[in-house]
C-alpha positions as CSV (number, residue, x, y, z in Angstrom):
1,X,-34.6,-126.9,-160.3
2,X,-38.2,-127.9,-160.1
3,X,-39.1,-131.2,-158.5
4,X,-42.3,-131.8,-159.5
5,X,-43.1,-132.3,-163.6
6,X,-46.2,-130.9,-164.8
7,X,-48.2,-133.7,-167.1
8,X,-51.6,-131.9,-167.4
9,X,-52.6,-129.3,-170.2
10,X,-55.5,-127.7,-167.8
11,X,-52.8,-126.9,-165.4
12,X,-52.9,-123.1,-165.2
13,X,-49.2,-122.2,-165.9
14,X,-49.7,-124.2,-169.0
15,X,-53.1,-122.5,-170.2
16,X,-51.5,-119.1,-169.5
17,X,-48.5,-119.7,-171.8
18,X,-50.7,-121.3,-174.5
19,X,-53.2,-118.1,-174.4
20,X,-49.7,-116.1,-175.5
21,X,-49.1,-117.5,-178.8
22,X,-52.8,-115.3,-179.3
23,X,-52.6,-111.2,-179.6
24,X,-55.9,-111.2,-177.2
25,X,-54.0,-113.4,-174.6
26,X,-51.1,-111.4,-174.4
27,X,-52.7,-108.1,-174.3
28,X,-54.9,-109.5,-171.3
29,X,-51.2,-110.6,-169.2
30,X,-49.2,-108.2,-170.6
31,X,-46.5,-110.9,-171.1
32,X,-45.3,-113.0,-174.1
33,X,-42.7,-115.3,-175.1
34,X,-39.4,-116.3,-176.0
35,X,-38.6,-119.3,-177.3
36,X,-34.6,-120.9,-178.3
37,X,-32.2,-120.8,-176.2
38,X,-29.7,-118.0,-177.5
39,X,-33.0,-116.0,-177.9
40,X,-33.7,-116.6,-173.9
41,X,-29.9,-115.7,-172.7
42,X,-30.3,-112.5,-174.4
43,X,-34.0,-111.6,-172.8
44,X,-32.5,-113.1,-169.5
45,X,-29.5,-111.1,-169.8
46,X,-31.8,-107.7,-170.5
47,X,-33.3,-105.7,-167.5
48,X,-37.0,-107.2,-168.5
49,X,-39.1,-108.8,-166.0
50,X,-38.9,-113.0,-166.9
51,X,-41.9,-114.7,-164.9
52,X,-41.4,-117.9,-165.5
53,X,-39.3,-120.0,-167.7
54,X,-40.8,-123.8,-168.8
55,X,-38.8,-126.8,-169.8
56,X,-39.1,-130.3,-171.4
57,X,-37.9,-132.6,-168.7
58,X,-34.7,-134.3,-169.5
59,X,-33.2,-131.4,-171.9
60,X,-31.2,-130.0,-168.4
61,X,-29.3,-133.0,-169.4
62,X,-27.9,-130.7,-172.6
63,X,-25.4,-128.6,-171.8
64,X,-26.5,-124.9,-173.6
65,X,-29.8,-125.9,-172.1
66,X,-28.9,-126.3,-168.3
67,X,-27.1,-123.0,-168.6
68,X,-30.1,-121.3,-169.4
69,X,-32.0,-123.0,-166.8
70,X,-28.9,-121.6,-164.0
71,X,-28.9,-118.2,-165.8
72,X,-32.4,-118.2,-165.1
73,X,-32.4,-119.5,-161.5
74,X,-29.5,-116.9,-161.1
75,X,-32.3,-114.4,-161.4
76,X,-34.5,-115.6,-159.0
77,X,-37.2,-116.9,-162.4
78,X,-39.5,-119.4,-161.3
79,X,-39.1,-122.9,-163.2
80,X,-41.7,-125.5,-164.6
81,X,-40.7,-129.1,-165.9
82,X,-42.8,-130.3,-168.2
83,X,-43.2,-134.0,-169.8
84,X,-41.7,-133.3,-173.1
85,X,-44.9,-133.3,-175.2
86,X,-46.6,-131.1,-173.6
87,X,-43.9,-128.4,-173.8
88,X,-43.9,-129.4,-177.7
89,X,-47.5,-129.0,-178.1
90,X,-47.0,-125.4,-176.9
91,X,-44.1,-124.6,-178.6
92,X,-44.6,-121.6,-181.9
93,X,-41.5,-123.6,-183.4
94,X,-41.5,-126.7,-185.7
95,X,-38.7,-128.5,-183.7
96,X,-38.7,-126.8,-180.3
97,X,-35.2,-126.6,-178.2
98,X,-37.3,-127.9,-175.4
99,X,-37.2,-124.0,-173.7
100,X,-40.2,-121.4,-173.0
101,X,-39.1,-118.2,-171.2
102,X,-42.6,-116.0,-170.2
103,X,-42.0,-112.1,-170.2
104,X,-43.3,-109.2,-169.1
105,X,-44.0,-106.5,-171.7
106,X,-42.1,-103.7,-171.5
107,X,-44.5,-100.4,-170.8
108,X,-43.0,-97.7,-173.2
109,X,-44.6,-94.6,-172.4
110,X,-44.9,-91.4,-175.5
111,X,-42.6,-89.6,-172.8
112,X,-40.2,-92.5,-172.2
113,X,-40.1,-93.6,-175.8
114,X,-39.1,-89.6,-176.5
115,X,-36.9,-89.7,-173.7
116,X,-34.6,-92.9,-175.0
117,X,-34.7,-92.0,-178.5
118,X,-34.3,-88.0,-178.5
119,X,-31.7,-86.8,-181.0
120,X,-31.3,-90.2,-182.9
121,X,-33.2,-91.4,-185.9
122,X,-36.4,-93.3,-185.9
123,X,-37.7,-95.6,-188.0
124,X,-42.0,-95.4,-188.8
125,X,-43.6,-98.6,-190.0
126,X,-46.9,-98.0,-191.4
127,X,-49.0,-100.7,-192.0
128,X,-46.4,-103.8,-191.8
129,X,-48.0,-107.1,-191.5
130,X,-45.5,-109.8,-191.9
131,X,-44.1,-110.3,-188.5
132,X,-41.2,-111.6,-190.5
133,X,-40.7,-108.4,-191.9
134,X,-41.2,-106.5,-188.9
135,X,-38.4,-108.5,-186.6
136,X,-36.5,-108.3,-189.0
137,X,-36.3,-104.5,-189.4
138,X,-36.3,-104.5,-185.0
139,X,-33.4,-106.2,-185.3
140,X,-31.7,-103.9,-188.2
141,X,-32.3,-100.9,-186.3
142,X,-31.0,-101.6,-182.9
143,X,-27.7,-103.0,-185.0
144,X,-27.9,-99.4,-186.5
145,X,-28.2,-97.8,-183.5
146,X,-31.5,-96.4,-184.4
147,X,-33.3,-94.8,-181.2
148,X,-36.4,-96.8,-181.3
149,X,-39.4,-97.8,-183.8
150,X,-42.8,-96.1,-184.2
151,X,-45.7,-98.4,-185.1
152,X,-48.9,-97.0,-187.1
153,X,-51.7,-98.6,-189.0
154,X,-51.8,-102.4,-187.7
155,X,-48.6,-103.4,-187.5
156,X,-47.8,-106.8,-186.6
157,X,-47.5,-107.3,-182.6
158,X,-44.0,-106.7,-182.0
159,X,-44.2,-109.1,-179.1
160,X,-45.9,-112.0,-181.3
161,X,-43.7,-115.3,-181.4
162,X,-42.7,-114.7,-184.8
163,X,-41.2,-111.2,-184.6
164,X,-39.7,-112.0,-181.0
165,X,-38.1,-114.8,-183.1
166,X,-37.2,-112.7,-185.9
167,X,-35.8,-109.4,-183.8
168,X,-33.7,-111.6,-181.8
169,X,-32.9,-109.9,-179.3
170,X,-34.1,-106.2,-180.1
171,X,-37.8,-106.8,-178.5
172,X,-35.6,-106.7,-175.4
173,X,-33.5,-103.5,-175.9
174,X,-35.1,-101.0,-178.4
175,X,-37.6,-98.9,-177.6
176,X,-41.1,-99.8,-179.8
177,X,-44.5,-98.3,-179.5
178,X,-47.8,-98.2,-181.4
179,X,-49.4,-95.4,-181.7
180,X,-52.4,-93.6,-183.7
181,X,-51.1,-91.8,-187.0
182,X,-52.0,-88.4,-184.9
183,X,-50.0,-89.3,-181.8
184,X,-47.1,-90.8,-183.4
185,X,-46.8,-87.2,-185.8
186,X,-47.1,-85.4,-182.4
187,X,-44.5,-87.3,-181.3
188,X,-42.0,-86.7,-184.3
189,X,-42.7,-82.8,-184.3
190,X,-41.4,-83.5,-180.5
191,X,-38.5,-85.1,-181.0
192,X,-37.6,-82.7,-184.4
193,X,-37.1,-85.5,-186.7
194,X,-36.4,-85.2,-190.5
195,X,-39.3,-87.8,-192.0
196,X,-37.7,-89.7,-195.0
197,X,-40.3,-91.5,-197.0
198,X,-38.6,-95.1,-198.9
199,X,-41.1,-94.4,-202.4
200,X,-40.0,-95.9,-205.3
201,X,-41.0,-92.3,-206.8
202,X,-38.2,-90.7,-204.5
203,X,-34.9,-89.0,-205.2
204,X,-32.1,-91.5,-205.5
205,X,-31.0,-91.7,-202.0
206,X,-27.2,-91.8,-202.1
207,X,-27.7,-88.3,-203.8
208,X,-29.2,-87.2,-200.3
209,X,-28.0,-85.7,-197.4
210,X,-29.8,-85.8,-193.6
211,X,-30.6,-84.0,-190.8
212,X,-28.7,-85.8,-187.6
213,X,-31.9,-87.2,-186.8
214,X,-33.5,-89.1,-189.9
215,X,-37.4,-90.6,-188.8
216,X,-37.4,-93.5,-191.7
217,X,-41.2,-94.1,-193.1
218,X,-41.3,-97.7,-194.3
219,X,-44.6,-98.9,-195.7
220,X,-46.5,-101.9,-197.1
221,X,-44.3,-103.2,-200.1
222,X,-47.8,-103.3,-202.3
223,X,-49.1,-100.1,-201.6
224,X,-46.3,-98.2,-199.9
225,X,-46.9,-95.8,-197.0
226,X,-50.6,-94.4,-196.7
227,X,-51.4,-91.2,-197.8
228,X,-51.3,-89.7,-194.3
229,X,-47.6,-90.3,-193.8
230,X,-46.9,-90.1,-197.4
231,X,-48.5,-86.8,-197.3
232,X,-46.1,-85.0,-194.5
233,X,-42.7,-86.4,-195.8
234,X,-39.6,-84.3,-196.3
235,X,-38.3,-86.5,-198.7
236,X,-39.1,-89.4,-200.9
237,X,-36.4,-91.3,-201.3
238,X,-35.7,-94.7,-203.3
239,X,-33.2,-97.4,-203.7
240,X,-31.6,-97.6,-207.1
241,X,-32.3,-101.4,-209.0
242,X,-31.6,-103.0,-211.9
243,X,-33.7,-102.7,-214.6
244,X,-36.7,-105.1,-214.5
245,X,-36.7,-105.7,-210.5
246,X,-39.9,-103.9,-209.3
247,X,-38.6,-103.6,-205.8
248,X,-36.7,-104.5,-202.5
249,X,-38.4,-106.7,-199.8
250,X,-38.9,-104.1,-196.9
251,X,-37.0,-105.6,-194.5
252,X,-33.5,-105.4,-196.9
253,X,-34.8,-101.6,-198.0
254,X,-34.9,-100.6,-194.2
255,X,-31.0,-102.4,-193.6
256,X,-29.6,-100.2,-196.6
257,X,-31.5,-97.1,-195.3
258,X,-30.6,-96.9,-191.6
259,X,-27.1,-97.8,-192.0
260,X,-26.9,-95.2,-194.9
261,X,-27.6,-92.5,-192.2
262,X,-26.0,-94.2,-188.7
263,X,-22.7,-93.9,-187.2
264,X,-22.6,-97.2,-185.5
265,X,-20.6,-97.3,-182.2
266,X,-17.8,-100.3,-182.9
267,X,-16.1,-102.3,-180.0
């Protein structure tokens, strides 16, 4: 465990974790955070660099919390006490378990990404911005055993605090990249995929059938996907509602959707 605990807010561990709650910041380290303490077991527990993981002094005295501290000690990450209001004030949550666990990004490559996710369906997010949203549908597709997620048109930073919170977990496993609209077609006319717009104008979809390898095109709930991807779908599909609903929050369309076309390994 650390000995000494850091007081000051110009101490450079500190000003490097603060600059991560900021897109700039992390794109300058190439690291971001994790924050709770089942969130931090599972990016401990995943084969991604941790760097450094920061505490409030006096929460090792909790028992879920001293286990993260060993599990993170067990891997050789470097740990920082901090005086308990410092490690609030940098804290993305309202009331903070006291835990900050700094990453490194992971560095998916076109090739990689095409690699890990070959012969499995995709999903495309085109435009997202709620980082809600877009953790949300992370964490749906690794549970559907999706091969990874394309990201097109501004998307929310997948490794913001907010969708690291909201994935739980699938920031750490599934493979994610952002590419231009040109280099993320290329990439589907690589991997063969089927691409399946969600439209409200689309063909019931439980009157569909799919290819083995379904690339799912989810866009903005207000104005749907852009005409680009809109343009080269296969399919429009939609999601059957009661009368008087105008639609689905994106995040619930994308659960009904991927499990609709995924045979989920069970233990």
């Amino acid at each position: 465990m650390a000995e000494l605990i850091i007081s000051s807010k110009d101490n450079r561990n500190v000003k490097l974790v603060r600059s991560l709650a900021e897109k700039k910041g992390r794109r300058a380290s190439g690291l971001f955070l994790a924050e709770g303490l089942a969130n931090i077991r599972e990016a401990l527990a995943s084969d991604l660099q941790a760097e450094m993981l920061l505490y409030a002094d006096g929460c090792q005295s909790r028992p879920a919390a001293a286990a993260v501290l060993e599990q993170a000690a067990a891997k050789g990450v470097k740990l920082l006490a901090l005086q308990p209001n410092l490690l609030a004030g940098l804290a993305q949550t309202e009331e903070s378990q006291g835990v900050l666990l700094v990453l490194r990004q992971p560095a998916w490559s076109a090739e990689a990404f095409a690699a890990a996710a070959r012969g499995r369906s995709l999903a495309v997010l085109d435009g997202l911005q709620d980082p809600g949203n877009v953790g949300t549908i992370l964490r749906t597709a690794w549970a559907a055993g999706l091969g990874g997620v394309l990201l097109v048109n501004e998307c929310a930073d997948i490794f913001s605090p907010k969708v690291v919170r909201a994935a739980m977990g699938a920031v750490y496993h599934l493979p994610a990249l952002a590419l231009s609209n040109d280099g993320a077609w290329a990439l589907l006319q690589q991997l063969g995929c089927q691409l399946v717009c969600a439209d409200a104008a689309g063909r019931d979809f439980r009157l569909c059938r799919w290819d083995a390898s379904v690339a799912w095109l989810l866009g903005r709930e207000a104005t749907g996907p852009s005409a680009f991807w809109r343009g080269r779908a296969e399919q429009l599909v939609a999601i059957p509602m009661q009368a008087g609903v105008d639609s689905l929050n994106v995040a619930v369309a994308a659960g009904i959707l991927f499990f609709s076309s995924q045979n989920v390994a069970t233990k």
